[in-house]
MDAnalysis code that builds the backbone (N, CA, C; Angstrom):
import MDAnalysis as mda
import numpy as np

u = mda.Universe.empty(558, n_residues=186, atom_resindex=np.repeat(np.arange(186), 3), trajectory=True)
u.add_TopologyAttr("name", ["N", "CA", "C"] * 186)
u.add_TopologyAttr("resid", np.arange(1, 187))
u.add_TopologyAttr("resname", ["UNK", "UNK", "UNK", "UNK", "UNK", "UNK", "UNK", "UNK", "UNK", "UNK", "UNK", "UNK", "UNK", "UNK", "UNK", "UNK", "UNK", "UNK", "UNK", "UNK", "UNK", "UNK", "UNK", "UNK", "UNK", "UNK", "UNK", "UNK", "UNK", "UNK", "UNK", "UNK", "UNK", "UNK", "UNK", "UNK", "UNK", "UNK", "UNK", "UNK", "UNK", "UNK", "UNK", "UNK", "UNK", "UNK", "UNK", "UNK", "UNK", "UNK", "UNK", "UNK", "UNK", "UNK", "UNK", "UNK", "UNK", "UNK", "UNK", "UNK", "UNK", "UNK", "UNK", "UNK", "UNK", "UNK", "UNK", "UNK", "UNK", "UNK", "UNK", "UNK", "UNK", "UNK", "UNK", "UNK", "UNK", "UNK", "UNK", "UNK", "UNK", "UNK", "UNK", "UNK", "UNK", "UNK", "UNK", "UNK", "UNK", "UNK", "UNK", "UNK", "UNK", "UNK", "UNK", "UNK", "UNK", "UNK", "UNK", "UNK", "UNK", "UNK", "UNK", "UNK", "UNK", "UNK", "UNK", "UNK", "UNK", "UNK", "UNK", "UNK", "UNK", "UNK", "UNK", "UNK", "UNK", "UNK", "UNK", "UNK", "UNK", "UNK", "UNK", "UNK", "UNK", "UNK", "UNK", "UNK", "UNK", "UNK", "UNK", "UNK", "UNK", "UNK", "UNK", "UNK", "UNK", "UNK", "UNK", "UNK", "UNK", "UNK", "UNK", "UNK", "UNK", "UNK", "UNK", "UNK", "UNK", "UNK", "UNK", "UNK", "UNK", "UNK", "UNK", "UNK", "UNK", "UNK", "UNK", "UNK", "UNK", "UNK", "UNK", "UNK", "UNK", "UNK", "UNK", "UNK", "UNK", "UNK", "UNK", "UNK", "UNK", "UNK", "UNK", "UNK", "UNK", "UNK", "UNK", "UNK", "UNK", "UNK", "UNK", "UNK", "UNK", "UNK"])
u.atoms.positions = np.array([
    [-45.717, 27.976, 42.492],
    [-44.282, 28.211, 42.417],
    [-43.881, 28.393, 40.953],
    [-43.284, 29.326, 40.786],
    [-42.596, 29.789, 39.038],
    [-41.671, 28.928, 39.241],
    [-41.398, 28.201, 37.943],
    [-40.511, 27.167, 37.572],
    [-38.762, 27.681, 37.823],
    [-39.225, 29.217, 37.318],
    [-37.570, 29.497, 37.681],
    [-36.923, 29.594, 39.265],
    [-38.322, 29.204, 39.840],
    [-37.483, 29.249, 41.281],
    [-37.330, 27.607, 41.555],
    [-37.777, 26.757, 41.031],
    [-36.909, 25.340, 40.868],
    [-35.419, 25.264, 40.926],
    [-34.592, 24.582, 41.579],
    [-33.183, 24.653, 40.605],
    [-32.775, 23.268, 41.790],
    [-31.409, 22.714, 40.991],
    [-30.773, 22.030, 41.486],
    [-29.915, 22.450, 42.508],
    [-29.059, 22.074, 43.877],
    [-28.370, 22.162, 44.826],
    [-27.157, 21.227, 43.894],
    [-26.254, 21.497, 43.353],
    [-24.913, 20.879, 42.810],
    [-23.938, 20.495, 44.014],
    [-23.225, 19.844, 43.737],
    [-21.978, 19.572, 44.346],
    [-21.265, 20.880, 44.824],
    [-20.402, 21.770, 44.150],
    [-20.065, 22.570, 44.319],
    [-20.659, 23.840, 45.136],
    [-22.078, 23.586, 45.627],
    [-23.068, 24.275, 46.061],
    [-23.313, 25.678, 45.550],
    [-23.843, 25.291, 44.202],
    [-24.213, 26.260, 42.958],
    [-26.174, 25.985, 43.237],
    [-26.643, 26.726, 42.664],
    [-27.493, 26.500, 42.540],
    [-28.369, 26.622, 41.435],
    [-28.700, 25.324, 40.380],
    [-28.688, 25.237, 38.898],
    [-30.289, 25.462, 38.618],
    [-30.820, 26.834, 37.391],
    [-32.206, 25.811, 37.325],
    [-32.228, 25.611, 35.663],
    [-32.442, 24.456, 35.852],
    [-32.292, 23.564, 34.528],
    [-33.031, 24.124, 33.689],
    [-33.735, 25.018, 34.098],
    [-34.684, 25.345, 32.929],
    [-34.835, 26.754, 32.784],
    [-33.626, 27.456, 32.824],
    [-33.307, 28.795, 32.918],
    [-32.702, 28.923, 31.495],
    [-33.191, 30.032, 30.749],
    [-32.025, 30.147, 29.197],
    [-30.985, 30.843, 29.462],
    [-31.085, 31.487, 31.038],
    [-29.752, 32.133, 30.654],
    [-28.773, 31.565, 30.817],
    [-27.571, 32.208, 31.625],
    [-25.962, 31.421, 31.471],
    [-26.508, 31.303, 33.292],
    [-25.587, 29.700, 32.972],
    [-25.722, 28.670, 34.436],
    [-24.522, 28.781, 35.084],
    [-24.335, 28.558, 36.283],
    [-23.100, 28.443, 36.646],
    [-22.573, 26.716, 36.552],
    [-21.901, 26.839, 35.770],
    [-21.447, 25.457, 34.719],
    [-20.229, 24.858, 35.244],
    [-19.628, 23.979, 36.350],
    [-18.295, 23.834, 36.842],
    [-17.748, 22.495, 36.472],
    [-16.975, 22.166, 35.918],
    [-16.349, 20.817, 35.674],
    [-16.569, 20.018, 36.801],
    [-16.523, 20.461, 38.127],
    [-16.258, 19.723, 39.581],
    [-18.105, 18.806, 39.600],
    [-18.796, 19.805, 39.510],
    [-20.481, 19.582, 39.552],
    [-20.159, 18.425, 38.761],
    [-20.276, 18.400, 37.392],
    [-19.969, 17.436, 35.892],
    [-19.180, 16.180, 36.674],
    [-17.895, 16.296, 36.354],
    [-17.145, 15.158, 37.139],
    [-18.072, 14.384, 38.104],
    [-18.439, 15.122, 39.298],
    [-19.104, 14.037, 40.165],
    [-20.524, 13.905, 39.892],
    [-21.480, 14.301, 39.310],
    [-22.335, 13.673, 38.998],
    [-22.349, 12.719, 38.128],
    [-21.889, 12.900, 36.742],
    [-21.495, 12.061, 36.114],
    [-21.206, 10.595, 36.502],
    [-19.854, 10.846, 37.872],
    [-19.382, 9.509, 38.269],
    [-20.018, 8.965, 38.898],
    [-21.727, 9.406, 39.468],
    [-22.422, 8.535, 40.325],
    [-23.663, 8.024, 39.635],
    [-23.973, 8.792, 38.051],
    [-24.882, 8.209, 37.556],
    [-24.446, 6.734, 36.426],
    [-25.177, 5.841, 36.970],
    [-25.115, 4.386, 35.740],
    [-25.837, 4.883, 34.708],
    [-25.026, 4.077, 33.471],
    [-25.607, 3.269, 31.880],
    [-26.295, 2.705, 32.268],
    [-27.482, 2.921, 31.408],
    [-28.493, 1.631, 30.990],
    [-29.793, 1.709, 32.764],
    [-29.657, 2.769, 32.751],
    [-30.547, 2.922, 34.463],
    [-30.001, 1.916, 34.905],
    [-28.776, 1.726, 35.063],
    [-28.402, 0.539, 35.928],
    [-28.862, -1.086, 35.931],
    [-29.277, -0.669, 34.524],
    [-29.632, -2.762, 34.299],
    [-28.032, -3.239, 33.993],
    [-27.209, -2.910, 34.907],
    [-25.902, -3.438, 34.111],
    [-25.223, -5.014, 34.844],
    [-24.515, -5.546, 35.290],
    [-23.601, -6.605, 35.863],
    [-23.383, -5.872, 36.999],
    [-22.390, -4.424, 36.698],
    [-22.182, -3.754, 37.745],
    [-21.849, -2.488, 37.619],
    [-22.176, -1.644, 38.587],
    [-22.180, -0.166, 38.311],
    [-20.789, 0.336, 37.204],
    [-21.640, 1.036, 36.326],
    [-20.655, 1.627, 35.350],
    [-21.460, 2.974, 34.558],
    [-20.175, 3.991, 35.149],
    [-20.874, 5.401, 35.289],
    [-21.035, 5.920, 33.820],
    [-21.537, 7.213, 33.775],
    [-21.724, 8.465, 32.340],
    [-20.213, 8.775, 32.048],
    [-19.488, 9.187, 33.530],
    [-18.167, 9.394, 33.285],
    [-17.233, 8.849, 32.556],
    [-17.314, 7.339, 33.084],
    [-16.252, 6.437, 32.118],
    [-16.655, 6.689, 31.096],
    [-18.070, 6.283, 30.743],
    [-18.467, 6.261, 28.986],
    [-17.770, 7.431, 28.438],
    [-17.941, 8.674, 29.324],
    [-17.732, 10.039, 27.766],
    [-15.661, 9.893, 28.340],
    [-14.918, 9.407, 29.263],
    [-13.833, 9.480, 28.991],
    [-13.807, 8.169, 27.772],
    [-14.224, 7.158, 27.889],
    [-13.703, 6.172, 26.902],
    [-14.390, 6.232, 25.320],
    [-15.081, 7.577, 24.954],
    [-15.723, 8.113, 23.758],
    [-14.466, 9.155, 23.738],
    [-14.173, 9.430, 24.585],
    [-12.989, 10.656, 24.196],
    [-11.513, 10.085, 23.873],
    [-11.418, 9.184, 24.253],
    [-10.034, 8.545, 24.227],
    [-10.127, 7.739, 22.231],
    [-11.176, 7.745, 21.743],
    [-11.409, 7.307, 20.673],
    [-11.892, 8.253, 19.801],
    [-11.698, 9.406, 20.339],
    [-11.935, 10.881, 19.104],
    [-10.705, 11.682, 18.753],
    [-10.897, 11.805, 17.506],
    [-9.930, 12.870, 16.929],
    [-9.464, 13.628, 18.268],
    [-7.938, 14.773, 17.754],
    [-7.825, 15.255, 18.702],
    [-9.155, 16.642, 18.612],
    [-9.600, 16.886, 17.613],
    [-10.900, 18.073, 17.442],
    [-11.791, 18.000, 18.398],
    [-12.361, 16.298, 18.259],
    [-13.247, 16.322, 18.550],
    [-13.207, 15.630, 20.351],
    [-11.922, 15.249, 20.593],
    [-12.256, 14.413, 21.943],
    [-12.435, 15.255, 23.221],
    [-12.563, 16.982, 23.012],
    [-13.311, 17.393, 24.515],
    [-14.478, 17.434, 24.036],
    [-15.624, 17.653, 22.904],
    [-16.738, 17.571, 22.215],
    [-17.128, 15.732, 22.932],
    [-16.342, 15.227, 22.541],
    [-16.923, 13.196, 23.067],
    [-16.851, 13.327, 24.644],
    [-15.620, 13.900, 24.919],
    [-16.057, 13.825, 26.489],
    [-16.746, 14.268, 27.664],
    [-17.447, 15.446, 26.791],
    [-18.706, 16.561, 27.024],
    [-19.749, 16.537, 26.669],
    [-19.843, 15.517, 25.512],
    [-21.452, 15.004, 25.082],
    [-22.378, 14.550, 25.821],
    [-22.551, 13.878, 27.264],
    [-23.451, 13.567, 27.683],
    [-23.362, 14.590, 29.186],
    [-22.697, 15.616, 28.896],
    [-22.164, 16.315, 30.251],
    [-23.772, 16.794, 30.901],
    [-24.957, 17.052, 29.820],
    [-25.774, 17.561, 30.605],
    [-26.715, 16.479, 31.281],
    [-26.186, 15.599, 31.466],
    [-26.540, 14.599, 32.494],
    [-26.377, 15.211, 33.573],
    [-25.447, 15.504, 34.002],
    [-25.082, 16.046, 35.424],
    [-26.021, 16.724, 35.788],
    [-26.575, 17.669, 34.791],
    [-28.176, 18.239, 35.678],
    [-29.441, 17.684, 35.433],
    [-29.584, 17.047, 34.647],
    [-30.721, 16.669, 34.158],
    [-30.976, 14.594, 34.792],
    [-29.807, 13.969, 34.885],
    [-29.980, 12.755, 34.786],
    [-29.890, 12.128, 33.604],
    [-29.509, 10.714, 33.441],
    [-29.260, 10.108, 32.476],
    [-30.714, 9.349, 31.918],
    [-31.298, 9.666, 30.789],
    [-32.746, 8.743, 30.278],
    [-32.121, 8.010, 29.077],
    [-32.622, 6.678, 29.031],
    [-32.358, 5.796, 28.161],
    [-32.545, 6.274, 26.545],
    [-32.134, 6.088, 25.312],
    [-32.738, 6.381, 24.564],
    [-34.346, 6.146, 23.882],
    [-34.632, 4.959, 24.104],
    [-35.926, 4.275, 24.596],
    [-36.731, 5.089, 24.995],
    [-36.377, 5.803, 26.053],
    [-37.526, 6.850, 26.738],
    [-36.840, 8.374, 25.702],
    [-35.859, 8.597, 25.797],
    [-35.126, 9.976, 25.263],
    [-36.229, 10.112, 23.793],
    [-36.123, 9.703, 22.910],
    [-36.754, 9.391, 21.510],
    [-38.201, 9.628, 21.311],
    [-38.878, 9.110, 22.380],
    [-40.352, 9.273, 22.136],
    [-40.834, 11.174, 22.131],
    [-42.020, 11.113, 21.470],
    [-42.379, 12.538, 21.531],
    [-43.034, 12.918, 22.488],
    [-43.536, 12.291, 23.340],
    [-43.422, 12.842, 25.048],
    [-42.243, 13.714, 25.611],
    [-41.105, 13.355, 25.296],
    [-39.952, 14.005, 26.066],
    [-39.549, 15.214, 25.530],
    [-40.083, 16.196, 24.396],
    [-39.617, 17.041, 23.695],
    [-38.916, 17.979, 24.722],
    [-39.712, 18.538, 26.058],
    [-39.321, 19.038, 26.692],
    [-37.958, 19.146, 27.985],
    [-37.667, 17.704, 27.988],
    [-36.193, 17.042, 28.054],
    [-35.532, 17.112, 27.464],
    [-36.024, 17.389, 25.737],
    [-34.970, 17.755, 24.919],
    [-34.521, 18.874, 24.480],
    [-35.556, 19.861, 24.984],
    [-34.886, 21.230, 25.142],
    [-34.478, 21.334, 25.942],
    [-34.461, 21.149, 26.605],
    [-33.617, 21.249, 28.695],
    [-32.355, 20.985, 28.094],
    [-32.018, 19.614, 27.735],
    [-30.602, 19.156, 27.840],
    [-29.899, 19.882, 26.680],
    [-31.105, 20.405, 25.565],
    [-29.853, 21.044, 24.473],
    [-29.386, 22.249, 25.068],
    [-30.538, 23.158, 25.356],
    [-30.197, 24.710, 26.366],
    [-29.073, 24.051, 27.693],
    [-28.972, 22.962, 28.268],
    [-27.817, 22.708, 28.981],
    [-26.468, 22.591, 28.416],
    [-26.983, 21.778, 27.492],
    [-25.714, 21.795, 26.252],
    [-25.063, 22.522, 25.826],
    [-25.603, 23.884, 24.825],
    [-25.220, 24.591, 24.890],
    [-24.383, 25.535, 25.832],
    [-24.869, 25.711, 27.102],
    [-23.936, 26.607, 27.866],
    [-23.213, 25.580, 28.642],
    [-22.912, 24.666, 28.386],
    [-21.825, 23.662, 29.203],
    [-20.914, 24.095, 27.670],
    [-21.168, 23.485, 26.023],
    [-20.336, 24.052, 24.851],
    [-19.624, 25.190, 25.313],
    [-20.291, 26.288, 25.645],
    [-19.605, 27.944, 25.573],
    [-18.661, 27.708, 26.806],
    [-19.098, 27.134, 27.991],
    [-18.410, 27.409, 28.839],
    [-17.346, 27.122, 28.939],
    [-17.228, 26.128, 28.134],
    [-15.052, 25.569, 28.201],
    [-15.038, 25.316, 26.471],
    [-15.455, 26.852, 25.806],
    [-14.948, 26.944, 24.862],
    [-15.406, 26.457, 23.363],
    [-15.827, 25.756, 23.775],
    [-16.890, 24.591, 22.395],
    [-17.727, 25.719, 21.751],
    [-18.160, 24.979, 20.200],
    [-19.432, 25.640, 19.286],
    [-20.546, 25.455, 20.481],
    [-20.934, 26.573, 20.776],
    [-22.230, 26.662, 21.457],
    [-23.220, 25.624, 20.597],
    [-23.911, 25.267, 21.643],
    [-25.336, 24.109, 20.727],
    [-24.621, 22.600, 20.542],
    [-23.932, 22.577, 19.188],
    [-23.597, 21.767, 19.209],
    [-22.186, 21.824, 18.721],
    [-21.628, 20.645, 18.521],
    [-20.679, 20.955, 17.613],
    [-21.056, 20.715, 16.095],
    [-19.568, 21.304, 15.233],
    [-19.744, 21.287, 13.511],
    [-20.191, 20.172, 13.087],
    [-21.120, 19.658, 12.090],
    [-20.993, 18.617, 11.814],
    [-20.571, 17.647, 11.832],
    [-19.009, 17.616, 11.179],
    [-18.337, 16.941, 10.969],
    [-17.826, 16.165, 12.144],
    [-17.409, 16.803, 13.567],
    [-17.179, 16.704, 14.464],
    [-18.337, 15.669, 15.557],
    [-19.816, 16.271, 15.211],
    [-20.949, 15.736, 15.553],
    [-20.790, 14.460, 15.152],
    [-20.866, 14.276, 13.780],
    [-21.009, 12.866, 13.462],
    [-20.179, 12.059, 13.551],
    [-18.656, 12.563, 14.002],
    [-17.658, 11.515, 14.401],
    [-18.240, 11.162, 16.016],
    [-18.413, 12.351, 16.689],
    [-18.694, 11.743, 18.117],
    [-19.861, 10.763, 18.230],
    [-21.134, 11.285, 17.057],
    [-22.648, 10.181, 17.246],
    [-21.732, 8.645, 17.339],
    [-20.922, 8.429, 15.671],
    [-20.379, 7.225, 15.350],
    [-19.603, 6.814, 17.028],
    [-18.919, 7.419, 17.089],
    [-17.741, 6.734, 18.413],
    [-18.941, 6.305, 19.230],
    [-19.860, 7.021, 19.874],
    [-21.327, 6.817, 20.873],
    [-21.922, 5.791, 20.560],
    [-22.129, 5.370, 19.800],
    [-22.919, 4.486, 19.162],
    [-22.472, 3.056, 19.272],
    [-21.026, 3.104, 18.835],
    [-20.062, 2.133, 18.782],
    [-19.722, 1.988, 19.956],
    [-19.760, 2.903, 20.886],
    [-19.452, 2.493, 22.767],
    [-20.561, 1.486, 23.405],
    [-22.078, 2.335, 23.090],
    [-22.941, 1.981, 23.233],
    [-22.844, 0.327, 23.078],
    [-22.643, -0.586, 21.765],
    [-22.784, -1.635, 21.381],
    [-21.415, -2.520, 22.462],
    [-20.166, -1.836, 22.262],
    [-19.246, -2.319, 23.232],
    [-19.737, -2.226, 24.617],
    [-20.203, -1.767, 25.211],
    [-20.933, -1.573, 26.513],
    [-21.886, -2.834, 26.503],
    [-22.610, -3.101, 25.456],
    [-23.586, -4.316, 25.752],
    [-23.361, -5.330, 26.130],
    [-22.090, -5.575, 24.520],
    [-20.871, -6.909, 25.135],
    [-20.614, -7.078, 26.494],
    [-20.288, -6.031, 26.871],
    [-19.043, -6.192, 27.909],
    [-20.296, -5.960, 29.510],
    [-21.167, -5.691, 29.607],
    [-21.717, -4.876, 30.772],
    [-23.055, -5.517, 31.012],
    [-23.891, -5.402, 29.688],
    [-25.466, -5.857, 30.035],
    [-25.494, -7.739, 30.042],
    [-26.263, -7.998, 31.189],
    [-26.391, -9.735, 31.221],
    [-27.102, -10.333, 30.504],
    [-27.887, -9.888, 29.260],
    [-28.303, -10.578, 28.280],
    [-27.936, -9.598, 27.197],
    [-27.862, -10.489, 25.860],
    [-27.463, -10.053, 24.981],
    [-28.618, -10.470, 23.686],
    [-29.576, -9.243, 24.345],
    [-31.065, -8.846, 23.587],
    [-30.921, -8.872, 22.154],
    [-31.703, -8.741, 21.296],
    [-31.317, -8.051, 20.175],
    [-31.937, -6.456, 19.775],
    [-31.583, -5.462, 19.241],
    [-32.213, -4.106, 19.953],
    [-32.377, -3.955, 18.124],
    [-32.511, -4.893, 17.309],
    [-33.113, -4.749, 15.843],
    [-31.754, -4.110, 14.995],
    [-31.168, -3.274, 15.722],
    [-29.684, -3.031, 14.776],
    [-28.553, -3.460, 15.441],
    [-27.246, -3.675, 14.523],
    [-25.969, -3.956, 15.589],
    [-25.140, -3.077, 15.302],
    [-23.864, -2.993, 15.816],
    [-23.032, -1.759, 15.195],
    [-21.647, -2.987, 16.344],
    [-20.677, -2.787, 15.279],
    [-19.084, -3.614, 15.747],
    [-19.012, -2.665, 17.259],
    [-18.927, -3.506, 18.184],
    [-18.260, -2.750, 19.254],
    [-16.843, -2.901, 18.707],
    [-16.055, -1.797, 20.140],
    [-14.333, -1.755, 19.971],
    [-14.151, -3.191, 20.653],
    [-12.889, -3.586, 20.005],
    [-12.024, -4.482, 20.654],
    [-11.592, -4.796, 21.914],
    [-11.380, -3.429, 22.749],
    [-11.315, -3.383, 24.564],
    [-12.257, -3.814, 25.084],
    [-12.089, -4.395, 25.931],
    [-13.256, -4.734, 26.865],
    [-13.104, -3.704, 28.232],
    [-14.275, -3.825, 28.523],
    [-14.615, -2.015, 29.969],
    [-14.595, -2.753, 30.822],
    [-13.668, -2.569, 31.538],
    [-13.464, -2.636, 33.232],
    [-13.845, -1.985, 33.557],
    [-15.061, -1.935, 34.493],
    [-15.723, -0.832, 35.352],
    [-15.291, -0.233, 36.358],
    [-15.216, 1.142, 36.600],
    [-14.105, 1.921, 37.689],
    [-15.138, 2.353, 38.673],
    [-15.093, 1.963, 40.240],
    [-16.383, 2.917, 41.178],
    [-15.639, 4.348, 40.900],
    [-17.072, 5.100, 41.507],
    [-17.527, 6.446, 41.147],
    [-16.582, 6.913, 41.328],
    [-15.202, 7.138, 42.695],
    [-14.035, 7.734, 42.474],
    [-13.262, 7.788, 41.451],
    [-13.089, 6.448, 41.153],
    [-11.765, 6.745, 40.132],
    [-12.416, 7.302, 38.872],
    [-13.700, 6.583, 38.764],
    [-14.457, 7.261, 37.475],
    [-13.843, 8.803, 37.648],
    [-14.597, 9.779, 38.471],
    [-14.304, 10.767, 38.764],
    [-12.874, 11.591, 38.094],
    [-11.970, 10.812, 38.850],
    [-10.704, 11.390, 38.726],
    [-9.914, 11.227, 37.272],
    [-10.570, 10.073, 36.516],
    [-9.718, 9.550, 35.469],
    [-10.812, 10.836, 34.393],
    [-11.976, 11.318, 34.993],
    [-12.743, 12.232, 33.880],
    [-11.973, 13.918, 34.026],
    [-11.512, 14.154, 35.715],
    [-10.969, 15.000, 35.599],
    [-9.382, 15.260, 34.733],
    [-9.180, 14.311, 34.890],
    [-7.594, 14.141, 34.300],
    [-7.808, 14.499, 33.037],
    [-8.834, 13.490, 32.358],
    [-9.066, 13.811, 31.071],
    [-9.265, 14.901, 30.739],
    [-9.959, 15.485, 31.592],
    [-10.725, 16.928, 30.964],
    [-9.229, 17.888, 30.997],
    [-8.478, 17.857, 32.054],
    [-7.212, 18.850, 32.243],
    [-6.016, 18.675, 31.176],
    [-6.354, 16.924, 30.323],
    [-5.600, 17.160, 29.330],
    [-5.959, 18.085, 28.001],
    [-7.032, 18.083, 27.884],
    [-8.125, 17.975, 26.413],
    [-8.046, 19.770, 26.820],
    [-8.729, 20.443, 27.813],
    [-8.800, 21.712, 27.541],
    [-7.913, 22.509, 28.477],
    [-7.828, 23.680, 27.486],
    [-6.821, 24.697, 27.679],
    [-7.725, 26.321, 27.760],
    [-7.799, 26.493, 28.789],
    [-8.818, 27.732, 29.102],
    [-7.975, 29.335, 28.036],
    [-6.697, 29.241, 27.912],
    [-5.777, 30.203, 27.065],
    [-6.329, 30.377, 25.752],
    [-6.683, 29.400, 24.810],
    [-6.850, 28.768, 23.793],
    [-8.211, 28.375, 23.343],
    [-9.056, 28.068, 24.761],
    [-10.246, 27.004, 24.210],
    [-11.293, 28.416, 24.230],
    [-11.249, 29.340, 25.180],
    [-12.306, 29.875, 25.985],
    [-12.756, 30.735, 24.780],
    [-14.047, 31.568, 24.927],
    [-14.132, 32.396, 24.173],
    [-13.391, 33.783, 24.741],
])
């Protein structure tokens, strides 16, 4: 079987193959609900807490530049699945990491974003906010409080975890505030 006849069955009943360079059919609806059914942390958590919340509550803490960039950063989860950084990092996965950037990218173009990635500047505000969720997420979510060799200040809020619906709906909302297809699209 040629790899390009692989593909995902989406929500929207698209049919994705992750490992295609060309242009995907890319739908917020697919995003939204996958997102809201995959857990942080492969689910070592207290209690289910989705990709969704995380990139709305990374977006709610970004510039206005950068907060559809934070709330789209982990969007190529939705096809690929969520891998820990732990596993993401090692040089085994290179090929996960072209998948998700070539996903990346055409999820960027598709509602308008720097294809690839975003500008720098923008990048490294969203890594910082990620990073800093990440550590607030530990506080608030994981049942031991490991030490992972670095720390970084979580935020002050503490995460109430939303099931996969509302996750869902509070990512669509978000997204209908943040982009403007008039304005954003190419």
């Amino acid at each position: 079987m040629n790899i390009k006849d692989n593909y995902i069955q989406t929500y929207a009943g698209h049919r994705f193959h992750p490992f295609d360079k060309t242009r995907q059919e890319i739908c917020i609806q697919d995003i939204s609900q996958a997102l809201s059914n995959i857990c942080r942390f492969t689910g070592h958590t207290k209690e289910f807490y989705s990709v969704a919340q995380h990139s709305v509550l990374c977006s709610l803490k970004a510039s206005p530049d950068a907060a559809l960039y934070a709330l789209l950063h982990d969007a190529s989860e939705a096809y690929l699945g969520d891998i820990t950084r732990p596993i993401k990092i090692t040089p085994h996965m290179e090929f996960y990491l072209a998948a998700e950037a070539g996903i990346q990218w055409h999820i960027n173009k598709r509602f308008g974003l720097h294809p690839g990635w975003a500008p720098p500047q923008i990048a490294a505000e969203v890594k910082e906010i990620d990073n800093r969720m990440l550590f607030t997420e530990k506080r608030d979510l994981l049942p031991h409080n490991l030490n992972w060799g670095y720390e970084m200040e979580p935020y002050p809020e503490v995460i109430e975890p939303l099931p996969p619906k509302d996750a869902k709906l509070l990512f669509l909302k978000r997204f209908a505030e943040l982009y403007n297809p008039v304005t954003t699209d190419n």
